[in-house]
C-alpha positions as CSV (number, residue, x, y, z in Angstrom):
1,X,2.8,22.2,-2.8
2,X,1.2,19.2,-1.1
3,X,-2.3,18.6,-1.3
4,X,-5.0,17.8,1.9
5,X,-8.1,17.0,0.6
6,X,-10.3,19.8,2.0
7,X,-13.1,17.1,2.8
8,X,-10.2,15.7,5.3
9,X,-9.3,18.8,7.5
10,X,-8.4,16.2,10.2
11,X,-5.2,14.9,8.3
12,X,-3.5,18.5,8.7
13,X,-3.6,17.4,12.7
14,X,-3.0,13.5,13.1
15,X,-1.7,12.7,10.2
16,X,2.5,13.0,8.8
17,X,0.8,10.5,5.6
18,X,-2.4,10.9,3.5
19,X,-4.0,9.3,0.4
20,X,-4.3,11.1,-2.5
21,X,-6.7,9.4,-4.9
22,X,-4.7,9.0,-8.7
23,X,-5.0,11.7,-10.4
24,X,-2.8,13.2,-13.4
25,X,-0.1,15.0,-11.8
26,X,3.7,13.1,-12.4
27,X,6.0,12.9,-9.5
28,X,9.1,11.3,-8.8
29,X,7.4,7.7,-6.7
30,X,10.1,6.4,-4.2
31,X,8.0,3.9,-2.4
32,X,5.0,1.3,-3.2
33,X,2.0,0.2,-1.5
34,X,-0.3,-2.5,-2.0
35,X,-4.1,-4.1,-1.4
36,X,-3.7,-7.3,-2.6
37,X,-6.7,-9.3,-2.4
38,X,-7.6,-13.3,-2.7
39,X,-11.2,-13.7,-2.9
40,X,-13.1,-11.2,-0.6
41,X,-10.2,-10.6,2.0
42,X,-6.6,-8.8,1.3
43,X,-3.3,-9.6,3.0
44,X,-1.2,-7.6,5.8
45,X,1.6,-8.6,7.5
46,X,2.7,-8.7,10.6
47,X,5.7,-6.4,11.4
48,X,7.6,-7.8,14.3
49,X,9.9,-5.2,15.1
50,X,7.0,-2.4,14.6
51,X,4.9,-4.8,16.5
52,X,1.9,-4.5,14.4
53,X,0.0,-4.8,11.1
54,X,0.9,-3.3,7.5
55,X,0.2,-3.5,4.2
56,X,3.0,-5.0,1.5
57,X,4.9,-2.0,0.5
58,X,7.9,-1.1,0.1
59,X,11.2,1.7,-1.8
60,X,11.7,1.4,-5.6
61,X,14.8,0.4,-6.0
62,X,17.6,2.1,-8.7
63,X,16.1,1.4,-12.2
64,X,13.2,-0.5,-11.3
65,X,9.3,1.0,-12.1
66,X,6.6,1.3,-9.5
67,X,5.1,-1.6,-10.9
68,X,8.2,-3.7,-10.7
69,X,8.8,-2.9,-6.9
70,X,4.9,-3.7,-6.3
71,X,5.1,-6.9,-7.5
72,X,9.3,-7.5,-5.7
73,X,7.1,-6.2,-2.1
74,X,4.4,-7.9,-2.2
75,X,6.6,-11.4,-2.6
76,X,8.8,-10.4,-0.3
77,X,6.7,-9.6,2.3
78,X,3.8,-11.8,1.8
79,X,4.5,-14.6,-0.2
80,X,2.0,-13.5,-2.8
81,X,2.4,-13.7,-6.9
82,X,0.9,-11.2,-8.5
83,X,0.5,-10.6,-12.7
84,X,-1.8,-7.6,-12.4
85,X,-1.7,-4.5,-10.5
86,X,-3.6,-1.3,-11.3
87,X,-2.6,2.1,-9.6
88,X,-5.4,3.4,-7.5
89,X,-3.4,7.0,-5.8
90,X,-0.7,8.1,-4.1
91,X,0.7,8.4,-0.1
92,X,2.5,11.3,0.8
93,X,4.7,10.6,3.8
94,X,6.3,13.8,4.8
95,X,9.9,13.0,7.4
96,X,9.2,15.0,10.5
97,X,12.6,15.2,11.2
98,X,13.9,17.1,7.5
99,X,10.5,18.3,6.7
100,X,11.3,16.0,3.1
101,X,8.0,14.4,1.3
102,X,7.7,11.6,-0.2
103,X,5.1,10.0,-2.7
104,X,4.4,6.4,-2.8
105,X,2.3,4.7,-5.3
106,X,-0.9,2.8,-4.3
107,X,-1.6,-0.9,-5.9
108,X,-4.7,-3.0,-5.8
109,X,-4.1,-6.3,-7.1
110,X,-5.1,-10.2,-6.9
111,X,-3.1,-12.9,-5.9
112,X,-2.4,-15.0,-8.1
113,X,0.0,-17.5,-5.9
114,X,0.6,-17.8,-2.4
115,X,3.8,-19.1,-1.6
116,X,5.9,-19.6,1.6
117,X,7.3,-15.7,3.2
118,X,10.4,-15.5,2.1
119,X,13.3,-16.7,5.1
120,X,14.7,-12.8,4.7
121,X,11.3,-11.3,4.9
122,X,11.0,-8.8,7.8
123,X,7.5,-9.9,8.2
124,X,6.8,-12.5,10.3
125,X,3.4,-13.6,9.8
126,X,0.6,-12.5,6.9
127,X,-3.3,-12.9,7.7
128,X,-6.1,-12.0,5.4
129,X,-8.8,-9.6,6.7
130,X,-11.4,-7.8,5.2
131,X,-11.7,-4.8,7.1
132,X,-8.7,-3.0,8.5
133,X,-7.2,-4.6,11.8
134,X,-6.8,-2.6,15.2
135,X,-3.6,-2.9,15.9
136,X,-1.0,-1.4,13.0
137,X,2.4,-0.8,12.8
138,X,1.5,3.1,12.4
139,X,-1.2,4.6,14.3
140,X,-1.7,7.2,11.6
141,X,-2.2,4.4,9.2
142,X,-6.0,4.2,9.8
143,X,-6.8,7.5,8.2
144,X,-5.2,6.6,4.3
145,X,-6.3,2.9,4.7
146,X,-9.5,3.3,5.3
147,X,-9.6,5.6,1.9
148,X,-7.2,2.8,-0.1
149,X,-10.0,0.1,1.0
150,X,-12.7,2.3,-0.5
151,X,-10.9,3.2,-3.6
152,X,-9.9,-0.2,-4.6
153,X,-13.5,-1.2,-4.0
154,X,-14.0,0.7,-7.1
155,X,-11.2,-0.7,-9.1
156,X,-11.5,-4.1,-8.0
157,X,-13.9,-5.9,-11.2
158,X,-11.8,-3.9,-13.4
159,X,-8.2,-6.0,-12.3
160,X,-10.5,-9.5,-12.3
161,X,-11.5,-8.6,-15.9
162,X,-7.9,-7.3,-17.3
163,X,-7.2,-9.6,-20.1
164,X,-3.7,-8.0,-20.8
């Protein structure tokens, strides 16, 4: 069963991906998203080929945890290091063309390193905002970043003062 939040009904009509806040249900996560913030701003990047703006994300690969691919994406397509991540919810992305859904995990973390993009990177360019830029790779994207940016709000102090 997927779930719309019923304080949303607007995602049932402009929407094919929502946020789900973390909750305890288990599913099978095949792809990773992440707010990944140094200082007051967080990073996107700029997708050439999509010709706009997106947060770090990416597929788990074979064998590898949610937490591994977060921290693999967010190098990969920001330059970013980062030691801590802490789960805030989920996407569900649902393929118009099978009808299949998808659930993604949802990261906020801190930088801890900025390094060069990587040469293979399919992003181009990474800027640091603090609110949500208008032009995105996705239009949909607005809706489930808007609620990502006021989740990890919440979760923020919590990843500054992990000590594990």
């Amino acid at each position: 069963m997927i779930y719309l939040p019923e304080d949303r009904p607007h995602l049932r009509e402009i929407a094919d991906a929502y946020f789900v806040a973390a909750g305890d249900e288990e599913e099978k996560i095949t792809f990773v998203v992440a707010l990944v913030y140094q200082g007051d701003k967080f990073i996107m990047g700029w997708n050439n080929l999509r010709r706009g703006w997106e947060l770090p994300g990416g597929r788990v690969e074979d064998g590898e945890s949610p937490l591994e691919a977060v921290m693999r994406e967010v190098y990969e397509e920001s330059g970013a290091t980062i030691t801590t991540a802490r789960r805030i919810g989920s996407l569900k992305w649902k393929k118009i063309e099978t009808g299949d859904i998808f659930t993604g995990a949802v990261f906020v973390a801190e930088a801890q390193e900025m390094d060069e993009l990587p040469q293979d990177s399919e992003i181009m360019k990474i800027n640091f905002f603090v609110e949500i830029p208008d032009q995105l790779s996705f239009s949909c994207d607005r809706v489930f970043y808007d609620d990502m940016l006021e989740w990890a709000s919440k979760f923020r102090e919590q990843i500054r003062n992990y000590k594990g």
